[in-house]
C-alpha positions in Angstrom: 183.3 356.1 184.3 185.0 355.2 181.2 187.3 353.0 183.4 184.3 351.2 184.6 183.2 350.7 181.5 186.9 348.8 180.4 186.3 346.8 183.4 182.8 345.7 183.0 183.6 344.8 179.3 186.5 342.8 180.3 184.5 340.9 182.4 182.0 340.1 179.8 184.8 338.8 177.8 186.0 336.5 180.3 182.4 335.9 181.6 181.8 334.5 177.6 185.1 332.9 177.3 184.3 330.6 180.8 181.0 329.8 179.2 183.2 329.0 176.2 184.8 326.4 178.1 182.4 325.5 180.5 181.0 322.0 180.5 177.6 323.3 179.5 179.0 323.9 175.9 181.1 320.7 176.5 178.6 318.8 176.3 176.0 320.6 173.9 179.7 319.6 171.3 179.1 316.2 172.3 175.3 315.7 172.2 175.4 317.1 168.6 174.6 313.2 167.9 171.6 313.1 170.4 168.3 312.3 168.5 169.8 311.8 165.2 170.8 309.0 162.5 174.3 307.7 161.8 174.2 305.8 158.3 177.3 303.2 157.3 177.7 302.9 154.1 178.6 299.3 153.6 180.9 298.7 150.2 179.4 295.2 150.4 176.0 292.9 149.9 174.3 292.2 152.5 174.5 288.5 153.8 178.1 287.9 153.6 181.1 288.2 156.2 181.8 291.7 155.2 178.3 292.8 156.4 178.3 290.6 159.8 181.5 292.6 160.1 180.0 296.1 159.9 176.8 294.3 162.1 179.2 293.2 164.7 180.4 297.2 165.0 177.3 299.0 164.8 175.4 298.3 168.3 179.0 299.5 170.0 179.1 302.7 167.8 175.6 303.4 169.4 176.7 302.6 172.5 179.9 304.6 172.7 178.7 308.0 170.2 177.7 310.5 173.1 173.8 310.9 172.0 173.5 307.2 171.4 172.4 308.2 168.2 170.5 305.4 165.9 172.7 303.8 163.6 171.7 302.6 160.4 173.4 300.1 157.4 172.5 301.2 153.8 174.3 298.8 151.2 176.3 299.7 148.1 177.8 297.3 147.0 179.7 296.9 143.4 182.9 297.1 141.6 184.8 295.2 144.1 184.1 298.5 147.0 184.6 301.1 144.5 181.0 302.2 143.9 180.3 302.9 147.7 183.9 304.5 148.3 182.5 306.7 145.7 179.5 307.5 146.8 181.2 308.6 150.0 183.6 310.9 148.4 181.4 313.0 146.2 177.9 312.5 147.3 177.7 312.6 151.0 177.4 315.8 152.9 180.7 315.9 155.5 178.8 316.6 158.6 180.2 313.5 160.4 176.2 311.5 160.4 177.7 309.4 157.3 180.3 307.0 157.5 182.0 304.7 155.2 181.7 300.8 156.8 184.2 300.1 153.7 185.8 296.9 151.9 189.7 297.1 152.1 189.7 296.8 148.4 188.9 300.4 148.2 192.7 300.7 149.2 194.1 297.9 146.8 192.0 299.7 143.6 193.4 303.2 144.2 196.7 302.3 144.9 197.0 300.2 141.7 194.9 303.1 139.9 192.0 300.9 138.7 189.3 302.6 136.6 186.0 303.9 138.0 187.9 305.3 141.0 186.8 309.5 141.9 188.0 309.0 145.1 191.3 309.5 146.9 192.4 307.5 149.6 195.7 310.0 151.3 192.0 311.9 151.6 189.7 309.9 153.4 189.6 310.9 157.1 190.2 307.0 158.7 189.1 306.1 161.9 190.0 302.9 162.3 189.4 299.0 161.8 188.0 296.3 163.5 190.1 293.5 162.0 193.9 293.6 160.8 194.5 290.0 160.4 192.9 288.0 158.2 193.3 284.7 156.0 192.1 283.7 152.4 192.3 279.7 151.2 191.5 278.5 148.2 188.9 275.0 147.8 188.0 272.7 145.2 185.2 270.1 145.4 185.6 266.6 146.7 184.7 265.2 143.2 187.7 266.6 141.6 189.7 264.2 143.5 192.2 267.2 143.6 193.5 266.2 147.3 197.3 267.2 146.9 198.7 269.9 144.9 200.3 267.5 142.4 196.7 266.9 141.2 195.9 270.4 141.7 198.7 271.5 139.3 197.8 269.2 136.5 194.1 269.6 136.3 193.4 272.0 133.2 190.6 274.4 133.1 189.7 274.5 137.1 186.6 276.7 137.0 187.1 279.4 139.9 184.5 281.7 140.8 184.3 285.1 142.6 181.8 288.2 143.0 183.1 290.2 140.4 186.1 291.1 138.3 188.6 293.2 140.5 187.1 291.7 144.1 189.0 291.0 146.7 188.2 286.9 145.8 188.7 287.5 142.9 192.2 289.1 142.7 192.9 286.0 145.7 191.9 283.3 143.3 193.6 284.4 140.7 197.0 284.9 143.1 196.8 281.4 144.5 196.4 280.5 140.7 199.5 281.6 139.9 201.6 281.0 142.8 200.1 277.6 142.6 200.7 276.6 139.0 197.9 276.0 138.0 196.7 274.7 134.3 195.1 277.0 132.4 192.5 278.2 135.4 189.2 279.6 134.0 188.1 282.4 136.2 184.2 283.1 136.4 182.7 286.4 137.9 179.5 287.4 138.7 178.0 285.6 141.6 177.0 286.6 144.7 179.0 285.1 147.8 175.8 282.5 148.2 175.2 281.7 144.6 179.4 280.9 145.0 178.6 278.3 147.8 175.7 276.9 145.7 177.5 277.1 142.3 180.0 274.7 143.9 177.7 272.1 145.7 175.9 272.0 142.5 179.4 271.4 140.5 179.1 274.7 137.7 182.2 275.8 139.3 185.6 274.3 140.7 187.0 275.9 142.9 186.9 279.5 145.3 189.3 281.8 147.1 187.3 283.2 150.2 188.1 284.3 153.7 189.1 281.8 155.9 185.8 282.8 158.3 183.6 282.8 156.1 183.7 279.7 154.7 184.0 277.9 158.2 181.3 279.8 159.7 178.8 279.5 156.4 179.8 275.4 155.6 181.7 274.0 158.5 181.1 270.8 156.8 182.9 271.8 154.1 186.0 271.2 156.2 185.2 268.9 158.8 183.3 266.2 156.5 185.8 266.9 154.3 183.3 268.0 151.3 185.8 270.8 149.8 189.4 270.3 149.5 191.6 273.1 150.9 194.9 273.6 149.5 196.9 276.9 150.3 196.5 280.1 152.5 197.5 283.6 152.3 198.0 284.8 155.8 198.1 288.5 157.3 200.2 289.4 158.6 203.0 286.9 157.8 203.2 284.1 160.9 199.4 284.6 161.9 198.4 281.1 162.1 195.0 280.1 161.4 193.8 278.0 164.5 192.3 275.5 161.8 194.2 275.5 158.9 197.4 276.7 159.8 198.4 273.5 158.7 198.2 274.8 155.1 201.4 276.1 153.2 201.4 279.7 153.2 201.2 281.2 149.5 204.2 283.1 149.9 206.4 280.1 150.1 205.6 279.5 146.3 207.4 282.6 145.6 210.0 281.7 143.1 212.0 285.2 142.2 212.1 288.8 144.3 209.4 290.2 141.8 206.7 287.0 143.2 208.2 288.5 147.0 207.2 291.9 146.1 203.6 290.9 144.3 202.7 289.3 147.5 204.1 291.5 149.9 202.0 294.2 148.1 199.0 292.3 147.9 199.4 291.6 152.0 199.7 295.1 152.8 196.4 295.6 151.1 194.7 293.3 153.3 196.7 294.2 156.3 194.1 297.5 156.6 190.9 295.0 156.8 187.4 296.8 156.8 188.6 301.0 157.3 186.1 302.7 158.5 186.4 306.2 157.2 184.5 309.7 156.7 184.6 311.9 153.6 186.8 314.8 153.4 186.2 318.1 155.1 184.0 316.3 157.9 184.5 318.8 161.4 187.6 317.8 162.8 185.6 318.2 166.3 183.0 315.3 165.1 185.6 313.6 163.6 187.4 313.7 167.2 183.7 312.1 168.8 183.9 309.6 166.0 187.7 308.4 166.5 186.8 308.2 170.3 184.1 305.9 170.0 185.5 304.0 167.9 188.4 303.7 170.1 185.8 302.8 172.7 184.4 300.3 170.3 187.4 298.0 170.3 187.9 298.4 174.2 184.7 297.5 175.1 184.8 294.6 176.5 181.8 292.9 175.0 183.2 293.8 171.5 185.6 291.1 170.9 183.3 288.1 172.2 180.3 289.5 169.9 182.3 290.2 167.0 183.5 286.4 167.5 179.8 285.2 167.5 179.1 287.2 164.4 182.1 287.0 162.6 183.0 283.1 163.9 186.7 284.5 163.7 188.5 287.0 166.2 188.5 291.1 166.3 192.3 292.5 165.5 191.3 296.4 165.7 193.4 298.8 164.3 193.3 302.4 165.6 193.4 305.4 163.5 196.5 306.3 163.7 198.3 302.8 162.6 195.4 302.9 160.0 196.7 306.2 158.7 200.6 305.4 158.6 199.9 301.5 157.2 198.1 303.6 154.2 200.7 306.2 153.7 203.2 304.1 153.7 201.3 301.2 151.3 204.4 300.5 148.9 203.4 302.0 145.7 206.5 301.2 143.2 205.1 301.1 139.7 206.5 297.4 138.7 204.9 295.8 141.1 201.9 297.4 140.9 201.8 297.2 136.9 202.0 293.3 138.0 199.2 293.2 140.5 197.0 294.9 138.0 197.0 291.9 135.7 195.9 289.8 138.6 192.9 292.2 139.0 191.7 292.3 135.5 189.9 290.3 133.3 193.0 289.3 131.0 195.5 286.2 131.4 197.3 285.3 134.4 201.0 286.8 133.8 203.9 283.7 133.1 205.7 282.9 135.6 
């Protein structure tokens, strides 16, 4: 009897450990999402490039999440990404229905150990990004008459505008500033990406340092009626040549000394990671596993790449998680350089050259 016993409960154990494994309880794991919300949090305003980026990924997270759960954007935008990446950290619940659509400055203002910063990016769980590559010029307008960088040079007090002090712009117009020799540039925060575009047309600023993209997609005339005068680009990675203004020297070539090669070469590893996509700490590994996979999904799909052109007006370079993980790890972090970058991204005077 007892024997029987052993060998009926042995069989419930294996009976329970099939159903364990058993595609039933597969797939209640992978239906968790099924009938409920995902929310990005997008470190951005709403309007620009960074949000068309995040709106050109979230039909294909619906589509590839198992549930084809709704997906929703709420914005946060401020402090050049910080404010959202925050908000993340400490404020959402880790149950893998919240994920960070974030600004690649988030990266940048840890690193360099910024203020306002509760977060901590060797943390985040990353699952990837839809663009690697990516290229910032800087403009002036027409009226200047600023059509080589001669003129450029010698022209005190070129007003340059950006979002706000420490954004990604922001740090980019102040780079190309200095790289380009520029006179005693005047740098003016606080717009929002279209009060820049109207500030300039309206001539109560200079100049701006934007993406590449955005400016062509927003003002093509700007470039092909020749209404804006573009002068330099930063490109990332190194070689990745615009297919419209690759014609422009590449900021790095300015570099006059190895600490300029190290400032920059910092500066384009920070861009290198794009828009991360990430989820707070102690999210389930297992959704965090059904996240990374559709994401994955994401930038295989093959309608991904041609809508993410139409939205974005410039081409998807995904990143997977695991080359989004080692790029951040091994993000150089050598205190000179970054002592240096940190004058670029604060509100003080351009360091001399």
């Amino acid at each position: 009897m007892n024997a029987q016993k052993s060998t009926l409960k042995t069989v419930a154990l294996l009976s329970g450990a099939l159903l364990w494994l058993s595609p039933t309880h597969a797939l209640s794991q992978s239906n968790f999402y099924e009938g409920k919300t995902v929310t990005l949090i997008a470190t951005t305003s709403a309007g620009g490039t960074g949000d068309l980026r995040v709106k050109a990924v979230q039909p294909f997270l619906k589509k590839h999440i198992p549930g084809n759960p709704t997906v929703v954007i709420q914005y946060i935008d401020g402090g050049g990404g910080r404010k959202g990446a925050n908000h993340l950290y400490s404020n959402v619940r880790p149950d893998g229905l919240t994920i960070g659509a974030a600004s690649g400055a988030i990266i940048a203002l840890a690193v360099m150990g910024e203020t306002g910063i509760s977060y901590d990016i060797d943390k985040f769980i990353y699952l990837g990004s839809p663009e690697s590559e990516n290229h910032y010029v800087i403009y002036t307008r027409r009226e200047l008459g600023l059509d080589n960088l001669e003129k450029l040079a010698s022209k005190p007090g070129i007003r340059i505008g950006a979002q706000t002090i420490g954004h990604v712009s922001y740090v980019a117009g102040r780079l190309f500033a200095y790289f380009l020799n520029m006179k005693e540039p005047n740098f003016i925060a606080g717009y929002t990406a279209q009060e820049l575009d109207a500030s300039l047309v309206q001539g109560e600023l200079d100049a701006r340092a934007n993406n590449a993209s955005s400016v062509l997609r927003r003002n093509p005339d700007w470039l092909d009626k020749g209404v804006m005068n573009f002068h330099a680009i930063l490109e990332v990675p190194l070689g990745d040549k615009h297919p419209r203004l690759g014609h422009l020297p590449e900021i790095g070539s300015f570099a006059k000394s190895e600490k300029d090669k190290k400032l920059i070469t910092l500066w384009r590893s920070f861009r290198a990671v794009g828009s991360p996509y990430v989820l707070p700490p102690g999210t389930p590994k297992d959704r965090v596993a059904i996240l990374e996979a559709a994401m994955q999904k994401t930038f295989k799909d093959p309608e991904f790449s041609p809508y993410f052109k139409k939205l974005v007006s410039d081409d998807a370079s995904p990143m997977g998680a695991a080359e989004l993980r080692k790029l951040i790890a091994e993000t150089p972090r050598d205190p000179e350089t970054i002592d240096t970058l940190k004058k670029f991204a604060g509100p003080g005077p351009l360091p001399p050259r």
